[in-house]
N, C-alpha and C positions, 0 to 999 in steps of 0.2 A: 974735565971731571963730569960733565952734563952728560958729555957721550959713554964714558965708562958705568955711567948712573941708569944709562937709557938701554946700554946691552945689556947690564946687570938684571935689569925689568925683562927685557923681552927674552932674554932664557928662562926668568921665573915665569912668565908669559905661557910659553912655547910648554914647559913641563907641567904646568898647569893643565894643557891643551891638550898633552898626551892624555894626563891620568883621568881629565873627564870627560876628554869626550874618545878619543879612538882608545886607551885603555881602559876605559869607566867599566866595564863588564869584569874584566878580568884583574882587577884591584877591589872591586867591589867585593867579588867574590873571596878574593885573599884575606878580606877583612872580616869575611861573616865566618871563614872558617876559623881563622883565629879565636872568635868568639864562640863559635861550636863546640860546645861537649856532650860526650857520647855516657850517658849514665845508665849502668845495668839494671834493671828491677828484676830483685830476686823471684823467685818464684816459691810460693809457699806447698812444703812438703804432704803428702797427701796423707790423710791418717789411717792408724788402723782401730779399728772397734772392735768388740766382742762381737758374738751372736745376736745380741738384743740392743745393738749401735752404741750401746757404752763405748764411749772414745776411751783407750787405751794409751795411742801415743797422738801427738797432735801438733802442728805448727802455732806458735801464738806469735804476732806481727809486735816488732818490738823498734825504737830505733837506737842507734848509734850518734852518739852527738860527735863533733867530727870539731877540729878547731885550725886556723890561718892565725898566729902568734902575731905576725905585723899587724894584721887590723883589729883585733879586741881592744887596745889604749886607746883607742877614736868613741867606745864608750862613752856614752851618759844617756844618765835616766833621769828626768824633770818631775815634780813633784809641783802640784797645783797649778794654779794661774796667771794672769796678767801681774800684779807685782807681786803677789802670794807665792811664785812661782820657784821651786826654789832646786837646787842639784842633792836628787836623792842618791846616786852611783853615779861613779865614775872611774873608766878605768879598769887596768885589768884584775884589782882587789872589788874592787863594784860589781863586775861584769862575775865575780866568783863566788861573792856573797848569794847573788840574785841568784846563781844557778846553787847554789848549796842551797836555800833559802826551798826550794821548789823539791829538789830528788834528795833531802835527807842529807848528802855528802857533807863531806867538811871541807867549808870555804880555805881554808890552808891549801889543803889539799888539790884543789882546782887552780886556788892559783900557781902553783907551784908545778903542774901538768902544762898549766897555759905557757909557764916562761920559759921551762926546759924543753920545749917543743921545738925542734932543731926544723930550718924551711920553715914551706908554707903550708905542711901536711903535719897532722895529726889525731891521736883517736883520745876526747873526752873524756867521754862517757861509756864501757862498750855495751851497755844496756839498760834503756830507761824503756818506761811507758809510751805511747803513743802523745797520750794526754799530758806528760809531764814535756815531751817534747813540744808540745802545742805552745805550754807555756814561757816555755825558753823562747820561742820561736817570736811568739808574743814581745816580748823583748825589743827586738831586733838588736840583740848586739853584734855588732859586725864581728865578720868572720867566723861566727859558731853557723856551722852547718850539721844537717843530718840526712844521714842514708837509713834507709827501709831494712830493717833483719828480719829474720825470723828466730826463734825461740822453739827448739823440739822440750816437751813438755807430757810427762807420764804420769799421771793421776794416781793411780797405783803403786806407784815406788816401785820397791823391790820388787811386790808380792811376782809378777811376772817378766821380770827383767830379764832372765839368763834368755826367758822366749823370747823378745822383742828387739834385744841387744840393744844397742845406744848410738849415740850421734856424735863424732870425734871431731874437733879443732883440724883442718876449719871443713865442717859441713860434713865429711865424712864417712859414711855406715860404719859401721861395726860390729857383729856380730849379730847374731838372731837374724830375726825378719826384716831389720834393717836393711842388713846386706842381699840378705838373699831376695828380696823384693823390693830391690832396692830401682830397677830397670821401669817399675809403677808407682814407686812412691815419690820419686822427684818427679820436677815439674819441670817445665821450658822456663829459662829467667826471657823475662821482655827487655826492652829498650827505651828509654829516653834521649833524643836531641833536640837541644833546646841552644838558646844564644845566653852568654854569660858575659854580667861587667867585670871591671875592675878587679872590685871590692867581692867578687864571686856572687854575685844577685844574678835570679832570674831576670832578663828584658822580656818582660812579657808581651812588649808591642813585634816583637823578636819570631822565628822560625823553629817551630815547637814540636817534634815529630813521636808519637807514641805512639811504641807497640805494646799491646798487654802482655803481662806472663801468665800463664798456663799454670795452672795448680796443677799437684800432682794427682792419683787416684788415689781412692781407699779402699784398703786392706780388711775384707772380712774374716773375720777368725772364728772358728768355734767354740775357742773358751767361753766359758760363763763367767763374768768379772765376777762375781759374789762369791759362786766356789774357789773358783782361784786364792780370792781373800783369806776364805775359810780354812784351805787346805793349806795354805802357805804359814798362816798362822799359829796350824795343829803341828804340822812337824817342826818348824820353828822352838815350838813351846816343850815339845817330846824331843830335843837333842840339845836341851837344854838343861831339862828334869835328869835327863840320861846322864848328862856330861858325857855327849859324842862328839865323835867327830864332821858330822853332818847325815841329812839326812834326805827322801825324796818321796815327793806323793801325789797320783796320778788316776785320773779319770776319765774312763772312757765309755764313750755309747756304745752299748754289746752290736746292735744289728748296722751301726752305721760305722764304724770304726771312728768316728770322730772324739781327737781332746778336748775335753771340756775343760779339764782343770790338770797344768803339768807345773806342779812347786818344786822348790829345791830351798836348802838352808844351809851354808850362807849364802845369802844374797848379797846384791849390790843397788848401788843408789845411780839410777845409768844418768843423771846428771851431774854428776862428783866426775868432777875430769882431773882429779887427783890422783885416781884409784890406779892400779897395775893392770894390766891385762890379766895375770892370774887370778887377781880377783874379782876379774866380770867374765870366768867361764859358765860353759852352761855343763854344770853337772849330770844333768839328767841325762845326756847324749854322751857326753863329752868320758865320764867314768864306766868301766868293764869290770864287773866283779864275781867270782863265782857263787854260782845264786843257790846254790845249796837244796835245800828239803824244797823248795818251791819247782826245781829243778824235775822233781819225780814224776809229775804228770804226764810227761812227756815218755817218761818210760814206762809207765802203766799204761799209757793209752797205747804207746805199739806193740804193748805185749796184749792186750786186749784184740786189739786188732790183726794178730798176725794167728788167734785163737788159742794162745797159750796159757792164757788163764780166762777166766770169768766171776764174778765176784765174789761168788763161793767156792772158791778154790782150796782147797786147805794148805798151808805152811806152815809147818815149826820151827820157828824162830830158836835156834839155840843161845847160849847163853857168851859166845863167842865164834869166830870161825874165820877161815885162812884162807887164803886164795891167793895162789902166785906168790908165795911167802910172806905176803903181808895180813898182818895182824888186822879184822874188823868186827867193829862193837857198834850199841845201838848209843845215841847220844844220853842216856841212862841206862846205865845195871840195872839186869833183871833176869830171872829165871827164865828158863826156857818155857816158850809162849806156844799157842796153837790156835794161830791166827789164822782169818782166810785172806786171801785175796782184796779184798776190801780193807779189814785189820789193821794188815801193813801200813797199805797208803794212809788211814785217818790217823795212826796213831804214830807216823813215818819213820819207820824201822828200815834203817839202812841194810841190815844183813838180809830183812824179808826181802824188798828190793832186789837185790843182787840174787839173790836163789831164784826168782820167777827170772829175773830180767840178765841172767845171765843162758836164759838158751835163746834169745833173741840171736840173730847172724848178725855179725861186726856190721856188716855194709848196710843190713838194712836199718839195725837202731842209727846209724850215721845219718842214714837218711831222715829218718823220721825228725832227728834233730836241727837238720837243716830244713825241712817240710814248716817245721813250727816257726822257723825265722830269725834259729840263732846264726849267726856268723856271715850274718849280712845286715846291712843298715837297715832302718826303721821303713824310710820311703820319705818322712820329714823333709828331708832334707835341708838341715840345720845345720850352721856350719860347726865343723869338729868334732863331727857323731864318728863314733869308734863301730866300727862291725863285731868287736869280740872276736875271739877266740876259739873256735870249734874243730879241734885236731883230726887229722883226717883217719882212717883205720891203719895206713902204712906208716905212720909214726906213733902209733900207739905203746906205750911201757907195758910191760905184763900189768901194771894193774890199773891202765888209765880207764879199761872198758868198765871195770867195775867202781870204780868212784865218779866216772861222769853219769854212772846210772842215778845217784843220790846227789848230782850236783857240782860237784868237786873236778877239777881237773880240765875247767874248760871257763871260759866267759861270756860277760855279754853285760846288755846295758840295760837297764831297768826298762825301757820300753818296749824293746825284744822281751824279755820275761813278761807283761805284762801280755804281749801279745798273743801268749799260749794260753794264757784263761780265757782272753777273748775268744779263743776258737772254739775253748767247751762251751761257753756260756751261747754261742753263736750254733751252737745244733750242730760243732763239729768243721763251722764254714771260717776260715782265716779271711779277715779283710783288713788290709794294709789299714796304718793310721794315719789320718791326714788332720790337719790344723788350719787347713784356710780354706774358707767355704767358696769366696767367690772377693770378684773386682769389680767398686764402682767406679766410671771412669767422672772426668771432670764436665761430661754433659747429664750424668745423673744415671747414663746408661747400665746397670746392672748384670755383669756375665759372671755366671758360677762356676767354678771348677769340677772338671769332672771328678767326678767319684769312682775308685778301685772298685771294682768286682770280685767278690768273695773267690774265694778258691776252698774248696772240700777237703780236707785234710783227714779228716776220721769220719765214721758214719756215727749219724744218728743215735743209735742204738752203743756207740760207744761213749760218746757225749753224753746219755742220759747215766748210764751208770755211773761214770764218773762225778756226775754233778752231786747222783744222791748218795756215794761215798763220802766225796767235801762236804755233803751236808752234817757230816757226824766232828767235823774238825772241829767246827766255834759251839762247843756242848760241853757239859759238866765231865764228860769222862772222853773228852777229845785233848788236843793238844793247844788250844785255843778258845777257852771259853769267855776271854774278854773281850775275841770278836763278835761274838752274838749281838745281834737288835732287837727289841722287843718290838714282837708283832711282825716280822717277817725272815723268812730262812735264807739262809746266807750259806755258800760251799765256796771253800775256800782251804787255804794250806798256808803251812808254817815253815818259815825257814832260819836254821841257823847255822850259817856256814861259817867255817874255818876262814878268817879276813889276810888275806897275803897285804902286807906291809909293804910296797916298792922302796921307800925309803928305807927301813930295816932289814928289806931284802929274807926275809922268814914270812912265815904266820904268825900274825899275834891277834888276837880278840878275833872279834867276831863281825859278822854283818846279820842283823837281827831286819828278816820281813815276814809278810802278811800280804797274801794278794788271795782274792776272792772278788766275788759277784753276787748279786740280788737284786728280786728276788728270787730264788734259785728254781720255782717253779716255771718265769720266762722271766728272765733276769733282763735289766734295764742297764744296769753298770757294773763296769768293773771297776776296781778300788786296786791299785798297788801302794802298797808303803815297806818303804825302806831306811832303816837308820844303822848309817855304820860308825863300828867302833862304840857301842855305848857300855858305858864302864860304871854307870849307877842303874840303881834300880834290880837290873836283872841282863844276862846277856839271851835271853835266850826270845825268839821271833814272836810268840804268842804272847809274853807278856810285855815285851818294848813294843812293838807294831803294830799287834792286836786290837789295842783301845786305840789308835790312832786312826785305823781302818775305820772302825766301828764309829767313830764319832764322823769322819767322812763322810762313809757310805749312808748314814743318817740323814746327815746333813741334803746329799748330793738325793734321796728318797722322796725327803719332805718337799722340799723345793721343785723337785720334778712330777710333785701331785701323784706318785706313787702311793696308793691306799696300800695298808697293812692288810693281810689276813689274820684267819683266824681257826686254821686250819694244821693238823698234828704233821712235821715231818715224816718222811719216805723213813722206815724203820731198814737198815742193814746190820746183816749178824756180820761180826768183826772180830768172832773167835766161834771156836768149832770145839765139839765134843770129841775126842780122840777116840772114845771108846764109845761112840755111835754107831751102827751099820751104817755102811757106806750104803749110797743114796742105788737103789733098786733093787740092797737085801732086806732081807727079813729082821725081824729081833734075834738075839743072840749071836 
């Protein structure tokens, strides 16, 4: 038995022998990786700002309480001292008071998370403070751990949400500028390796390896957070008054092409991760509608330009008239008028319209239409921007060329429309719209985006006429005179188109806008607003849109230190003497 006692020893001996001294490296090391764990550190998403560094969207550092069900029962918390000393918690009902006790939760609740916790993984909490994690921490109750989140967070709510899109389970972009810059706004996540006991504790005396994460960059934008606010809250308030079906309101720098302010109503709450995708689109891109009376500039300015009319042009508007067998009237009865060239436009008479704008050549008004930037995307590039609709001359109906002259028979998206006033207000020069001015990256380095270069679309001398026509539109005997602001001239146009229904598959009601610029002597912004479908108040674009502009483009004046004048409007005749001498007779 001594010698079975003594072999017994020197095999424990001899495997001893191996694992410390010729295998000591390579047990040693079996054992430190066992203990190695490899922890991701997220990387906080980089923000985007306004113009004036207003944070818009933003990362805020949040944690995740994390819980090991086997070791929370090894709880307790002591209260006082040497025989004073006494058990304040204990326990996984202890360990669930003291965490209710801290984040507000209900202790039921926690412990009822702790037991049904299947393993030795589970998620808490999935979002506490930094600070209220300190306190748990404080604690020490075994087995509550925490991992580092972040929290995307939009100060603004809605008012800019269809722009900005949102952040989807787990971490995901989504829509807007999330996605589409999305390639600068995330960040590198780092690494932690570190040695881990048992009970999951840091060995701090242990082999500790950290890489840092990398924030992402920020996203500069042109919006103005305060117009945004303002504009989001005017058409909000007007498709409400209205009883519409929603509505859109848009601000743009004339010489720079840049958005300042792009609302839409309904909005969404892009931290409700309840919602539908349907309802966190972006309307203002995403919807094609035919843009009606607003639509005419475009064909006054190519019949200007091709020298078929000039402002004093004479036309008599009759009191009805037919083309290609179909029946056209002006959007009110009225007797036969003797309007000029000007007339028409301020007072937007469809059939005037069509009689100048029907000796235009098919190919070239096509053109002209595609010149202004319908039937092609905005340049944004936002996702689920529509190009609209702009039929080419070989599919044209007998009567598509004269209803797409007043709007009708074609589409487009309120920032394409928006984009043709730019071009009068701009001396005739089109410049793409852009929305992000520039990237700061995570060393503070600052690079701007380039900026489009105008393109000339009409001359000068066409642009001016037109501007001091629009200036007759927001006036007591225009078609808009609740667009006016006191103390500066405004030209602008009225639209109200026939609304096609997809759902109902007809036309039913209307799309009631107002797009203009001021001050119209070197105009600073343009103003679009659009509300479709409104069924109170009035359907018609001057007096649904009209004040909704006006109170905008006010707003968007003040704030940009724009002083008033004090100076009388460009006076245009907008009806003619029939029984005048034509201009180089005599009397009689």
């Amino acid at each position: 038995m001594l010698i079975f006692v003594f072999m017994v020893f020197s095999l424990f001996a001899a495997q001893l022998f191996r694992l410390q001294g010729l295998d000591a490296a390579s047990v040693s090391e079996a054992a430190v990786n066992d203990r190695l764990t490899n922890v991701t550190i997220p990387a906080a998403r980089g923000s985007i700002v306004d113009a004036n560094g207003e944070i818009l969207a933003d990362d805020t550092e949040r944690a995740r309480v994390e819980v090991n069900p086997l070791n929370v029962p090894l709880y307790e918390r002591w209260e006082g001292t040497g025989t004073e000393r006494t058990l304040a918690a204990k326990g996984i009902d202890g360990a669930a008071a003291d965490i209710a006790e801290i984040t507000g939760a209900d202790p039921s609740d926690i412990a009822q998370k702790i037991t049904q916790t299947e393993g030795m993984y589970g998620i808490l909490l999935p979002s506490i403070s930094p600070e209220q994690w300190q306190e748990i921490k404080d604690l020490g109750i075994p087995g509550i751990t925490s991992t580092t989140i972040f929290q995307r967070d939009y100060p603004l709510g809605a008012a800019p949400a269809p722009l900005l899109g949102w952040i989807s389970d787990p971490d995901y972009p989504a829509g807007g500028l999330e996605l589409t810059r999305d390639e600068v706004l995330q960040g590198v996540a780092g690494e932690k390796l570190y040695e881990r006991g048992g009970a999951g504790e840091v060995i701090t005396t242990g082999d500790i390896t950290v890489t840092e994460a990398v924030p992402g960059d920020t996203v500069h934008l042109s919006i103005d957070s305060d117009l945004q606010w303002y504009a989001y809250n005017a058409v909000e308030q007007r498709v409400k008054e209205s009883a519409a079906l929603s509505g859109y309101a848009l601000v743009q720098e004339v010489d720079t092409g840049r958005i300042v302010a792009a609302a839409s109503y309904p909005s969404f709450d892009p931290t409700d991760e309840t919602q539908s995708a349907d309802g966190m689109r972006n309307a203002l891109v995403e919807d094609v509608f035919e843009p009606g009376s607003t639509g005419k500039l475009i064909t006054a300015a190519a019949a200007l330009e091709e020298g078929i009319v000039t402002s004093d042009t004479p036309i008599v508007v009759p009191v009805g008239m037919t083309r290609a067998g179909q029946n056209f009237k002006d959007a009110h009865d009225h007797p036969q008028q003797d309007l000029t060239f000007a007339g028409v436009l301020a007072t937007s008479s469809n059939m005037g319209t069509i009689l100048y704008g029907e000796k235009l050549d098919d190919d070239v008004f096509y053109d002209y239409l595609l010149k202004f930037g319908l039937g092609t995307t905005s340049g944004l590039g936002l996702p689920g921007e529509s190009s609209g609709v702009v039929p080419a001359p070989e599919s044209w109906s007998a009567t598509s060329k004269f209803t797409m002259m007043f709007g009708q028979g074609l589409s487009s998206n309120a920032l394409q429309q928006m984009s043709v006033y730019q071009t009068m207000a701009n001396d005739g020069v089109r410049i793409q719209p852009t929305l992000v001015s520039g990237v700061t990256d995570h060393d503070g380095v600052y690079q701007a985006e380039p900026q489009p270069e105008g393109e000339r679309i009409v001359s000068s001398e066409t642009a001016t006429t037109l501007t001091q026509i629009m200036e007759q539109v927001p006036t007591p005997s225009g078609t808009a005179p609740q667009a006016a602001i006191d103390g500066y001239h405004v030209a602008g146009k009225t639209s109200t188109a026939d609304r096609y229904d997809p759902e109902l598959g007809k036309y039913d009601r209307t799309t009631a806008s107002f797009i203009g610029y001021a001050p119209a002597d070197d105009p600073k912004y343009v103003v679009a607003v659009t509300v479709q479908r409104p069924t109170q108040i009035s359907q018609y674009g001057g007096t649904i849109a009209g004040p909704v502009f006006a109170d905008i483009m006010r707003y968007a004046l003040q704030e940009g230190g724009i002083a008033p004048i004090d100076e009388p409007q460009t006076e245009v005749a907008v009806e003619f003497d029939p029984d005048a001498p034509a201009p180089g007779e005599g009397p009689g």
